[in-house]
C-alpha positions as CSV (number, residue, x, y, z in Angstrom):
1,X,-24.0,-35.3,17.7
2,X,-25.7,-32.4,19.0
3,X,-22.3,-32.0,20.9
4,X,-20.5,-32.2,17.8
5,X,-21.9,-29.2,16.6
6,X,-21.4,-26.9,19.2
7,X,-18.1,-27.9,19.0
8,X,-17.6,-27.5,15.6
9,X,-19.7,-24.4,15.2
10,X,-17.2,-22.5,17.8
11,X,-13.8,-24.0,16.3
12,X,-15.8,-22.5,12.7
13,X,-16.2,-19.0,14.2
14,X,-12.5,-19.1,16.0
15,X,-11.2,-19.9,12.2
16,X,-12.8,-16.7,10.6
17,X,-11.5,-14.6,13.9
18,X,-7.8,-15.8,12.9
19,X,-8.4,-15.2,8.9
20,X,-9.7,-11.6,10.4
21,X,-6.6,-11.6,12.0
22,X,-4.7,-11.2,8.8
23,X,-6.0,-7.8,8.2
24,X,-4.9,-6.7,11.4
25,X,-1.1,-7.4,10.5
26,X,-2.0,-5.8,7.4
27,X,-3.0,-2.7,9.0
28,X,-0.8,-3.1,11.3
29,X,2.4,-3.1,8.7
30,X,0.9,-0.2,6.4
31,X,0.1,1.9,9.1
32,X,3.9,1.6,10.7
33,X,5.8,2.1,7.3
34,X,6.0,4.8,4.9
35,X,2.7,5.8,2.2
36,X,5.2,5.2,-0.6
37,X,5.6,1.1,0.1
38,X,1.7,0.8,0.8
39,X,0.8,-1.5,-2.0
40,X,3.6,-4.0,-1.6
41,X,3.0,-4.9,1.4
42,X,-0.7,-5.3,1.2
43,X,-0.1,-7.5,-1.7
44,X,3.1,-9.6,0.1
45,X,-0.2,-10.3,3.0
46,X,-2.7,-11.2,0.1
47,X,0.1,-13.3,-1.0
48,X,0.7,-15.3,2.4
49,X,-2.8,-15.7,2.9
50,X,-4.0,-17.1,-0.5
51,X,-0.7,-19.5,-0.9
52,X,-0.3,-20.1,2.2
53,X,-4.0,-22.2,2.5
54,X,-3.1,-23.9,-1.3
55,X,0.3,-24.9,0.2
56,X,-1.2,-26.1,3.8
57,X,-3.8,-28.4,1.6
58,X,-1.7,-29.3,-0.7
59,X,1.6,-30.5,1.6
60,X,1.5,-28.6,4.8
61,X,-1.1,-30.2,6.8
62,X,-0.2,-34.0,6.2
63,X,3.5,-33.0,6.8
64,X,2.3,-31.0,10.1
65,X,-0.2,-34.3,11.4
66,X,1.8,-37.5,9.6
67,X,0.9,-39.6,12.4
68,X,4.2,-40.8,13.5
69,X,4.7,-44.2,13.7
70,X,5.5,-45.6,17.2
71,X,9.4,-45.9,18.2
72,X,10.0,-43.4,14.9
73,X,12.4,-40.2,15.7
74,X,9.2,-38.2,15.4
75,X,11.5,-35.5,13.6
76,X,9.9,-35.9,9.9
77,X,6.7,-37.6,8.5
78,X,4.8,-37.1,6.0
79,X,0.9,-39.1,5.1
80,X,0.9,-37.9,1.8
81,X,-0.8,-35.5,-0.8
82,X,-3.8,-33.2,-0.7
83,X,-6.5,-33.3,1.5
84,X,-8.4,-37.0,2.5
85,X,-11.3,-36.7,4.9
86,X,-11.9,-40.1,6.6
87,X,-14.4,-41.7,5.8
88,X,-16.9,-44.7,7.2
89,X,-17.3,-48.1,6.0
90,X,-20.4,-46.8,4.2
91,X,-18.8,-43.7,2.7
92,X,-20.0,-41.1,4.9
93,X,-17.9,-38.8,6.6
94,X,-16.3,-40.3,9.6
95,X,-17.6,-38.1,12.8
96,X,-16.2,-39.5,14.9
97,X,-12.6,-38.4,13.5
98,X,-12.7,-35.6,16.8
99,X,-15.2,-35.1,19.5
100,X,-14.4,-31.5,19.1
101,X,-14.4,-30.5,15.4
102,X,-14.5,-32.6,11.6
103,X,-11.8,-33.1,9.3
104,X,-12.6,-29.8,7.3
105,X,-12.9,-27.3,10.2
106,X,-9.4,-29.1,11.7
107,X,-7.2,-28.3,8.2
108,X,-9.1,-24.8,8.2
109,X,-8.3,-23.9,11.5
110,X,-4.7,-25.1,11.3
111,X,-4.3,-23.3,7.7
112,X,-4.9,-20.0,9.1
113,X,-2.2,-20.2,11.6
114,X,0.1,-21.4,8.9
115,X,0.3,-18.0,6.7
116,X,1.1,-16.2,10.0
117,X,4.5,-17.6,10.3
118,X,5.4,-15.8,7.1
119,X,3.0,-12.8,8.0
120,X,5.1,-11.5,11.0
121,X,8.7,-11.9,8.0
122,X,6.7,-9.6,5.9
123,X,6.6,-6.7,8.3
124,X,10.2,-6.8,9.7
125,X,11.6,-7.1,6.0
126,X,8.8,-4.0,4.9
127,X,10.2,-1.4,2.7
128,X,13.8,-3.1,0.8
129,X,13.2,-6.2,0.2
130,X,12.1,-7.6,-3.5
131,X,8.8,-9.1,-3.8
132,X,9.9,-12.3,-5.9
133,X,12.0,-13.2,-3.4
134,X,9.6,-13.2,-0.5
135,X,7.6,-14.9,-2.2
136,X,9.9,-17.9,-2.9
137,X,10.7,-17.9,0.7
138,X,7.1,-17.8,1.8
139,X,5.9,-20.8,-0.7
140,X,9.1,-22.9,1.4
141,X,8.6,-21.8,4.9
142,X,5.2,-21.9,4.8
143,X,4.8,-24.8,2.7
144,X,7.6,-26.8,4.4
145,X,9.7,-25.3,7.6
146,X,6.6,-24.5,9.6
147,X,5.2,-27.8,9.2
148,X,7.6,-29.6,9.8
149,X,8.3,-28.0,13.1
150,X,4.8,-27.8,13.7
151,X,4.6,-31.5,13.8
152,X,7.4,-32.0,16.2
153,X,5.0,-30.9,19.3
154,X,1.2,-30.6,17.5
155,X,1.7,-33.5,15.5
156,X,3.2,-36.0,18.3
157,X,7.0,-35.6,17.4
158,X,9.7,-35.4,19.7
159,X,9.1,-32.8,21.6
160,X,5.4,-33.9,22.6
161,X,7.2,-37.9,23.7
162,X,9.7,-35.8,26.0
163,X,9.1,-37.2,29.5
164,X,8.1,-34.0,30.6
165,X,6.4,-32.6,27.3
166,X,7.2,-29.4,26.0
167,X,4.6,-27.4,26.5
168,X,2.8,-24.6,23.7
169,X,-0.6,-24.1,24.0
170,X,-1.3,-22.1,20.8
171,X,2.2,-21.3,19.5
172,X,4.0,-18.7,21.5
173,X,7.1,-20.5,20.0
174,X,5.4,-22.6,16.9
175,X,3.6,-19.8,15.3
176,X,5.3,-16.7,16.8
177,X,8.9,-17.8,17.4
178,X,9.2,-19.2,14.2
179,X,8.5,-16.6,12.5
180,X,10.5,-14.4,14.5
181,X,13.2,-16.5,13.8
182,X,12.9,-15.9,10.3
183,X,12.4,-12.3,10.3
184,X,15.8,-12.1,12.6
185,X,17.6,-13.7,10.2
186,X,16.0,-12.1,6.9
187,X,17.0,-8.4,8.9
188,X,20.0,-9.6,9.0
189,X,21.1,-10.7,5.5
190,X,19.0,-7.5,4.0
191,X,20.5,-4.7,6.4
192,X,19.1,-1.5,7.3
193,X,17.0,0.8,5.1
194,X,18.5,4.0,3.9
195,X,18.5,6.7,6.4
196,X,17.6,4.1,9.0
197,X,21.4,4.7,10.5
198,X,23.7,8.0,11.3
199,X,26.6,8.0,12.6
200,X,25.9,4.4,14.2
201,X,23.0,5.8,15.6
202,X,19.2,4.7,15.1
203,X,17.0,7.4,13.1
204,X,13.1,7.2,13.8
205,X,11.3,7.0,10.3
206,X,7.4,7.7,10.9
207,X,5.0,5.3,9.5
208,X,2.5,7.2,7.6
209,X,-0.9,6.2,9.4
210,X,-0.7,5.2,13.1
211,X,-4.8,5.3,12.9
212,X,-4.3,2.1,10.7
213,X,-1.9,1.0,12.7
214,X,-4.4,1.1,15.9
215,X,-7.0,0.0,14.0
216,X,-4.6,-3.2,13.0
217,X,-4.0,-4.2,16.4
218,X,-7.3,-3.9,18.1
219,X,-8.8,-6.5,15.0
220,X,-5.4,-8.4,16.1
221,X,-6.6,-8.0,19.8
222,X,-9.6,-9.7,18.4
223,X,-8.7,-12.0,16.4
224,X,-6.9,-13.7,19.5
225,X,-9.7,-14.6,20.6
226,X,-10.0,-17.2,18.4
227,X,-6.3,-18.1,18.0
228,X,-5.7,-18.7,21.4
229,X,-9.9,-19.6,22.3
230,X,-10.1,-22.1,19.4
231,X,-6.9,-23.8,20.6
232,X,-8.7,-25.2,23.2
233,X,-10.2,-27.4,20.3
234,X,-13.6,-27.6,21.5
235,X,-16.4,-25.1,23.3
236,X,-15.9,-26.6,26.6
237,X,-17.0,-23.3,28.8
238,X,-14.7,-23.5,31.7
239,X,-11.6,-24.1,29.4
240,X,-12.9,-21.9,26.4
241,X,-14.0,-18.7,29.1
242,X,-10.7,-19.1,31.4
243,X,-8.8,-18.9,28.1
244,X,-10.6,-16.1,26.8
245,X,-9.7,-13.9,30.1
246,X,-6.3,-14.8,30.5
247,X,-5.7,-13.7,26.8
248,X,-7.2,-10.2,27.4
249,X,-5.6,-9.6,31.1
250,X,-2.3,-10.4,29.6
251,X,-2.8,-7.9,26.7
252,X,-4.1,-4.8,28.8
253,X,-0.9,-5.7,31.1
254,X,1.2,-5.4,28.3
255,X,0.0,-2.4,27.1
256,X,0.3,-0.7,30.2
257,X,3.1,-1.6,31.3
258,X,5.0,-0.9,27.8
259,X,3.3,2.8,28.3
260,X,4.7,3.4,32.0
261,X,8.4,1.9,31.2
262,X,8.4,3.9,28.0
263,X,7.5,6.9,29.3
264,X,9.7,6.7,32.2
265,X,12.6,6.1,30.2
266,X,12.1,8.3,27.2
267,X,10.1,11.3,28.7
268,X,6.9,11.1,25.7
269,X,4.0,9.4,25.4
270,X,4.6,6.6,22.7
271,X,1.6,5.1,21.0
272,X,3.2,2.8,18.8
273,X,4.9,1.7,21.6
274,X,2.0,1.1,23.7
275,X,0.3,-0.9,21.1
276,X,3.6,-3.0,21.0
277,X,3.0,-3.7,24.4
278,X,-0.5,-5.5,23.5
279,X,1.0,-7.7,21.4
280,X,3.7,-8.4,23.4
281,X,1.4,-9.3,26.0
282,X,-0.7,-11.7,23.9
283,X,1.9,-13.2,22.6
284,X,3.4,-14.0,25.9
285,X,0.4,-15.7,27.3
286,X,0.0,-17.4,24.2
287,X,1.9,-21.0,25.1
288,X,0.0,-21.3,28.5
289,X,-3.3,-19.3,28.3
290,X,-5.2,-22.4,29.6
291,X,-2.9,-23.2,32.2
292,X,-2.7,-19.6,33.8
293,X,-5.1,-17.8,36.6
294,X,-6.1,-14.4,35.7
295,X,-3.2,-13.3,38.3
296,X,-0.3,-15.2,36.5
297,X,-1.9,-13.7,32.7
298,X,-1.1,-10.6,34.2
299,X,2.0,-11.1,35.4
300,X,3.1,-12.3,32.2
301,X,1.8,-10.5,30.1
302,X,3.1,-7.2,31.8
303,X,6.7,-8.9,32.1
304,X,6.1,-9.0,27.8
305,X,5.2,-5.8,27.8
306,X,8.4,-4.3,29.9
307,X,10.5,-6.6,27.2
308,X,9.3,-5.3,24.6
309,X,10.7,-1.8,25.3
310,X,14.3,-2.7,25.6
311,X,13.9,-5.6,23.1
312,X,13.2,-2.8,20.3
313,X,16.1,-0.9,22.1
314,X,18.4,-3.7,21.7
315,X,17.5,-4.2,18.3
316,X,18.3,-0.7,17.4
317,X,21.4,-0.8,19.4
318,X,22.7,-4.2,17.5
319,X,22.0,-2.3,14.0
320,X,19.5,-4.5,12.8
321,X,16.5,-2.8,11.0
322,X,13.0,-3.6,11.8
323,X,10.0,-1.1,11.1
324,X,7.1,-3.0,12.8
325,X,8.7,-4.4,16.1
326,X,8.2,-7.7,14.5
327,X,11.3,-9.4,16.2
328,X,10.5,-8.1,19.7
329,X,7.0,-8.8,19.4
330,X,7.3,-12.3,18.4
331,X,10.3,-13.8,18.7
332,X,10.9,-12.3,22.1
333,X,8.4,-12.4,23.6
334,X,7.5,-15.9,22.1
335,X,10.5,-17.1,23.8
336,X,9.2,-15.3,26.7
337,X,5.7,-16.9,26.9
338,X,7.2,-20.7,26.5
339,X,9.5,-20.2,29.4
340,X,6.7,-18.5,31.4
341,X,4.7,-22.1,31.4
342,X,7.6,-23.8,33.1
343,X,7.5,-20.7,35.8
344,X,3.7,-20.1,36.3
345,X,0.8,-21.7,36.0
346,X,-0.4,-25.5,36.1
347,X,2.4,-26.5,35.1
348,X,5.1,-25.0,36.2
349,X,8.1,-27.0,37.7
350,X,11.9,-27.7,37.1
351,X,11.2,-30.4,34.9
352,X,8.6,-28.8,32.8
353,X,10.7,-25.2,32.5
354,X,13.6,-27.6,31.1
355,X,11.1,-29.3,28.6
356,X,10.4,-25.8,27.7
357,X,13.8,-24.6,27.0
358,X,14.9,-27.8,24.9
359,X,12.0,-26.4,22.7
360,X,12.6,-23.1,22.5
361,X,16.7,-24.3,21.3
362,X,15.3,-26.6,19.0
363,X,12.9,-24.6,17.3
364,X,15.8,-21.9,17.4
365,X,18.3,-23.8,15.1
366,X,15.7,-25.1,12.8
367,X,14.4,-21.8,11.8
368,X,17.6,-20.4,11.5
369,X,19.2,-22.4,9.9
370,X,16.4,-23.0,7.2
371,X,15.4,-19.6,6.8
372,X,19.4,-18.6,6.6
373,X,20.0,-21.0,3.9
374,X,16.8,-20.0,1.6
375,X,17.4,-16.7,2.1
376,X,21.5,-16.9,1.7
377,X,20.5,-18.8,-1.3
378,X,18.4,-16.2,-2.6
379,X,20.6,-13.6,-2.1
380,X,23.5,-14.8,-3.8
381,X,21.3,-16.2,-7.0
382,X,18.4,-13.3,-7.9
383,X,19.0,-10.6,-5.0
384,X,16.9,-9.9,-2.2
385,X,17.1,-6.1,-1.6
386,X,15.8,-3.4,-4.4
387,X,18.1,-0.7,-5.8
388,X,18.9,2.8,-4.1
389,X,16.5,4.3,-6.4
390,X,13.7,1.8,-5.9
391,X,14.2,2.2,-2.0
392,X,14.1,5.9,-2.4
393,X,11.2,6.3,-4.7
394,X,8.8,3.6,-3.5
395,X,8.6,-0.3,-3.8
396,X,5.0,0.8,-4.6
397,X,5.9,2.5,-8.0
398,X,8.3,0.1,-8.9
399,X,7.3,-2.8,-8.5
400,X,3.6,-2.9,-8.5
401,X,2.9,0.6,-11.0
402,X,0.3,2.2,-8.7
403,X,0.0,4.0,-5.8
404,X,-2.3,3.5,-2.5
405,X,-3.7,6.6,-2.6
406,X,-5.3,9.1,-5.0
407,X,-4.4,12.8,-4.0
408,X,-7.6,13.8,-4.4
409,X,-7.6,17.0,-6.5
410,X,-10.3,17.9,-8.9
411,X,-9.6,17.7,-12.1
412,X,-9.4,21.1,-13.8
413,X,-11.0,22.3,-16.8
């Protein structure tokens, strides 16, 4: 009992270091884009966040755990509506549902990582795209298409009865990847904002607070320490403190090395992309952090952090618009991270590297074929992208009536 409650107690704290993890991307977003669009995205995250745990309760979590039934294709499951703690014979809360954490804490916990799926869409498609539809596209993909991928590994699916399981410790592809899936397709079908383009060539357009935007990814930095520490689903010290280290090696290593191969290649001392490069980092090391020495966090992480420079590069290059990095960050390097358990690490063999990579494909044509046909579907139907004139005066103005900011001037007399 007594261990119980460490346990639980430490999965508890981890789930309020991933909900603070959703004012980081907030932060984050804002801080990257332009004053004007301020308000909508800060309320597109207080969307995610608040449907995102009434859809996870209501659907999401029994699709994500069904409990597959032996010999089934483990593809799809589903152990019905709403939330039902187990219970004893007497009544009583069942304790002994995990040696690690209850019922409660587990759907918490797995909630929060949930809304993030549709957190990382919301930053690549910042600054054009119309609030109804996101929203329709969040309630499915968060309330359906992440949990039913989710369940294909986390759940005991498919991918988890592969000989040689695939392999994601705290979602480098389940979390980031499909979210990055998402956004790459939702860039795609929205195109480029105005001005974004010239002559074929990519136009930088400031964000208006890079202070936020620092601000956002040290309380991301943060935060991981519960999204990868918790994922360890208990508060067993040598697990929970290896974890913990890897995690923070592999996102200084991605920070400086983002710095040195931005510098070197475009002569100026990029912030934006050094902070990049932390988040590229973590989410490299996220699939194997408890499989990796503090040497191989390292080396991954500052592998994420060099991709991350010619990922955004080759985004630009291929015409596809994204103001945060969001694609790059997660979906890249997401891919990056799963393949790095098959090449470092504990794990790391032939066998496990192809386990890895029949993941990574089938996650890849899930999520885009899902996230292609809501969004195609919302396209054609309502529209996705606001008018000229909305684009170019503000989402904020338009769509919400108010502005971020007050200017600040005394009122005269």
């Amino acid at each position: 009992m007594e261990l119980l409650t460490i346990n639980n107690v430490w999965m508890m704290i981890c789930t309020a270091l991933v909900f603070f993890m959703h004012l980081g991307f907030a932060l984050l977003e804002i801080g990257l884009t332009r004053q004007k669009n301020t308000i909508n995205i800060l309320f597109k995250n207080i969307f995610i966040i608040t449907v995102g745990l009434l859809l996870y309760a209501l659907v999401g979590f029994n699709l994500m755990y069904p409990g597959f039934a032996e010999g089934s294709s483990g593809i799809f499951g589903f152990a019905g509506f709403g939330l039902d703690s187990p219970l004893t014979a007497e009544g009583t809360l069942d304790l002994a549902y995990n040696e690690g954490y209850t019922y409660w804490t587990d759907f918490l916990f797995q909630g929060m990582f949930a809304a993030t799926a549709a957190t990382i869409v919301s930053g690549a498609v910042a600054e054009r795209m119309k609030l109804i539809p996101f929203m329709i596209f969040t309630i499915i993909y968060v309330g359906f298409v992440y949990p039913i991928a989710g369940s294909w590994k986390w759940g005991g699916g498919f991918l988890q009865t592969l000989e040689t399981p695939f392999y994601d410790f705290a979602g480098s592809t389940l979390v980031h990847a499909v979210g990055g899936w998402a956004a790459l397709v939702a860039v795609w079908l929205l195109g480029a904002r105005i001005g974004k383009f010239k002559n074929g060539k990519p136009q930088a357009i400031p964000g208006h607070n890079i202070p936020l935007a620092t601000a956002g990814v040290l309380i991301l930095w943060l935060g991981w320490f519960g999204f990868n520490g918790g994922s360890v689903l208990s508060a067993e010290p040598g697990a929970t403190s290896l974890t913990l280290v890897t995690t923070c090696l592999a996102a200084a290593a991605g920070g400086i090395v983002s710095f040195f191969v931005s510098t070197a290649l475009y002569k100026n001392f990029d912030l934006t992309m050094f902070l990049n490069g932390i988040l590229g980092g973590l989410v490299s090391i996220t699939a194997g952090a408890d499989q990796m020495s503090p040497t191989d966090a390292i080396c991954i992480g500052a592998i994420g952090g060099a991709i991350i420079v010619f990922a955004v590069s080759l985004i630009d290059r291929i015409k596809l618009d994204d103001p945060v990095g969001a694609i790059a960050v997660h979906l890249v390097c997401g891919i990056w991270g799963t393949l790095a358990v098959g090449l470092f690490g504990d794990l790391a063999s032939w066998e496990q590297l192809t386990s890895q990579l029949i993941g990574i494909g089938s996650y890849a044509a899930f999520c885009i074929v899902s996230s292609f046909v809501i969004i195609y579907i919302l396209k054609i139907t309502i529209g996705i992208r606001v008018s000229e004139k909305e684009e170019i005066d503000g989402l904020d103005s338009h769509e919400h009536g108010m502005k971020a900011y007050s200017d600040f001037r005394l009122n005269e007399h």
